[in-house]
C-alpha positions as CSV (number, residue, x, y, z in Angstrom):
1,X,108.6,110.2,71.0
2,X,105.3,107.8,70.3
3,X,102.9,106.7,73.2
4,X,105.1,103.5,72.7
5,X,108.0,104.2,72.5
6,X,108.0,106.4,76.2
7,X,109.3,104.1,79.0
8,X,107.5,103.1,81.7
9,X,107.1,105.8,84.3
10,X,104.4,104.2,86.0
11,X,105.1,101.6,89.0
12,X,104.1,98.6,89.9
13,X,100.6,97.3,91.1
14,X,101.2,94.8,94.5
15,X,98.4,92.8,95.1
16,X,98.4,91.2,98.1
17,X,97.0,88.0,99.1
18,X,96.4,88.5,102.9
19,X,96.2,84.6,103.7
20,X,99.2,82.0,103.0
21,X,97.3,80.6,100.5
22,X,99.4,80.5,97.4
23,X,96.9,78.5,95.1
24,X,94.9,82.2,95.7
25,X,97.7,83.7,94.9
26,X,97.9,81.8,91.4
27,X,94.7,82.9,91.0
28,X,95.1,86.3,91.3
29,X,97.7,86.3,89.0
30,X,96.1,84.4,86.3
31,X,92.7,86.6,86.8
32,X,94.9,90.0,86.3
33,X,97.2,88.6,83.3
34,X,94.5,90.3,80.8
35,X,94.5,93.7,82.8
36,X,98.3,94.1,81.5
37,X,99.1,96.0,78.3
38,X,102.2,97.5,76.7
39,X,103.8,100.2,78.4
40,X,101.3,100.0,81.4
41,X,102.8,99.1,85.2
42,X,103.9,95.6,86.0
43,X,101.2,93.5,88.3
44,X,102.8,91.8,90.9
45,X,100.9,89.5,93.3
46,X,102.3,88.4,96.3
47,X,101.1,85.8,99.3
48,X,101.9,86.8,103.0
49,X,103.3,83.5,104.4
50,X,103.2,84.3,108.2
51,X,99.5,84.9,107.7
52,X,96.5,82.5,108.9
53,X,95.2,80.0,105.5
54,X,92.0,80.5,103.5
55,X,88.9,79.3,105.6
């Protein structure tokens, strides 16, 4: 079995946005769309909503 070919065994990255600011949030995602790469864990960023907003 090839390097790509093996399934994904690693899991997924959470990044957390500790404000309810879900324009950050966006951003985080678009900044970490290029650290992705076949076969590597998913990125998933998430906002807290019950949190205080962005000074």
């Amino acid at each position: 079995m090839t390097a790509a070919a093996k399934p994904n065994t690693l899991g997924p990255i959470l990044v957390i946005n500790p404000n309810s600011s879900e324009e950050v949030t966006e951003g985080l995602r678009e900044a970490l769309a290029g650290m992705s790469f076949p076969g590597g864990p998913v990125i998933e960023c998430v906002t807290i909503t019950d949190s205080r907003p962005a000074s």
